[in-house]
N, C-alpha and C positions, 0 to 999 in steps of 0.2 A: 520435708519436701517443701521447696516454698514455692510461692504462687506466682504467675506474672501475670500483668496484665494483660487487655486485648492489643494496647498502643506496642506491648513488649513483643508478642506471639507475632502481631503484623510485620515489625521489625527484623527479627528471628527468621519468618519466610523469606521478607525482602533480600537477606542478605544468603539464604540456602538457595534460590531460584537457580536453576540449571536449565540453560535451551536446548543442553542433548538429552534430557528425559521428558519423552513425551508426552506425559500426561502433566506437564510444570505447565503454568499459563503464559510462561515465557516464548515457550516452544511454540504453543499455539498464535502468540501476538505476533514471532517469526515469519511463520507461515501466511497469516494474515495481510502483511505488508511487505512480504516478498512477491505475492499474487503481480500478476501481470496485469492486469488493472487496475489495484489497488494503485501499485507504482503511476500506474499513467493519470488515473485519476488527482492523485496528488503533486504530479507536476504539470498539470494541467493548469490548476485553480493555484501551482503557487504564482499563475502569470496575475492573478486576481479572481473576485466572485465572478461566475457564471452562472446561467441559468442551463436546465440540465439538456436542451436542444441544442446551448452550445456547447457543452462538452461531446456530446453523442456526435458534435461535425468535427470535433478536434480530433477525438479520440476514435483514428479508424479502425473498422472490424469488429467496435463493439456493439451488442445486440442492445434492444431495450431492454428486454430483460435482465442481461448481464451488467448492466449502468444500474437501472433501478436496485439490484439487489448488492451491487458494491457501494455504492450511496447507500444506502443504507447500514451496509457492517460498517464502515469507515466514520459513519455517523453516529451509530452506536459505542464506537472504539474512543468516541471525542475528538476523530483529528476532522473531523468536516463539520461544521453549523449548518442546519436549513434554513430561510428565511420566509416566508409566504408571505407573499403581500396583496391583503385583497383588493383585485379588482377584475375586470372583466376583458379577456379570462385572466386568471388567478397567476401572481406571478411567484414565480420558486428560485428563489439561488442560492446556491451553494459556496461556502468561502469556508479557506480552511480557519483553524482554529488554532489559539497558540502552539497546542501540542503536535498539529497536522504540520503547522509551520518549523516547526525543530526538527521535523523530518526530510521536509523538501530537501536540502541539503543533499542527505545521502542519498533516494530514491533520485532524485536530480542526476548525481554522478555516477549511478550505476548507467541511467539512460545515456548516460552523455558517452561512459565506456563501450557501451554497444554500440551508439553510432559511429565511434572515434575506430571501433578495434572490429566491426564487423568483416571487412576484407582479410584480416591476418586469422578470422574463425574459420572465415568461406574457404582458406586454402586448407588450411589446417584440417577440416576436414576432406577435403576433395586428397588429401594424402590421406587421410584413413583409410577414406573410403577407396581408393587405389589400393593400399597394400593388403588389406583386408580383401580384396576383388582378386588379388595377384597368390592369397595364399591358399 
C-alpha cells in the first residue's frame, strides 16, 4: 500500500469536493455566500473600504446584529479585512480582500439580475398566485 502525502490527501479532496453533499465544505462556503447579506455586504465594499455605520446606511433592513455577525463570517471566510485605527473614538473599516474581490463579480450580477428581472418575478408570480387561487 503506498503512502501519500498531506500536500497529496489535500490535493485528492480538493479535486473530490461535491457542493450537492452536504456535509463537503463546499456546500457549506455555498451556503455562506449565497446569504442575503453576505451578497450585499460584498457588493457593498466592492464600491470601496467603509466603516461599518456606512455600510449599516447602505445596506437596508439590516439589524446591527445581523452586520456585526456577517462581518464577521465573511471575515473569518478571508473575503473582508478589518482595519482599526486608534483614535478617539476608534475607527474600524472594512475592505474586501483579494479573494472577497474575485467574488464581487458574481454576487454583483446576481443583484444586478434582481433588479434588472424583478417585474418579470412580480408577474410571474401574481399568475401563480391566480391560478393556484382559481384551482
Amino acid at each position: 500500500m503506498a503512502t501519500t502525502t498531506a500536500a497529496q490527501r489535500r490535493e485528492q479532496a480538493r479535486i473530490e469536493y461535491d457542493a450537492f453533499i452536504k456535509g463537503c465544505p463546499t456546500n457549506q462556503l455555498l451556503a455562506r455566500i449565497s446569504d442575503k447579506w453576505v451578497s450585499l455586504v460584498v457588493s457593498a465594499l466592492a464600491e470601496g473600504p467603509m466603516r461599518y455605520s456606512d455600510l449599516g446606511r447602505k445596506i437596508a433592513g439590516v439589524s446591527p446584529k445581523m452586520l456585526t455577525q456577517t462581518l464577521r463570517s465573511v471575515e473569518r471566510d478571508g473575503l473582508v479585512s478589518r482595519t482599526v485605527t486608534p483614535s478617539v473614538p476608534v475607527r474600524v473599516d472594512y475592505e474586501l480582500t483579494p479573494l472577497g474581490t474575485s467574488l464581487t463579480c458574481l454576487l454583483s450580477a446576481v443583484k444586478d439580475w434582481a433588479e434588472g428581472h424583478i417585474e418579470e418575478v412580480n408577474e410571474a408570480r401574481d399568475r401563480y398566485d391566480s391560478a393556484a387561487a382559481a384551482s
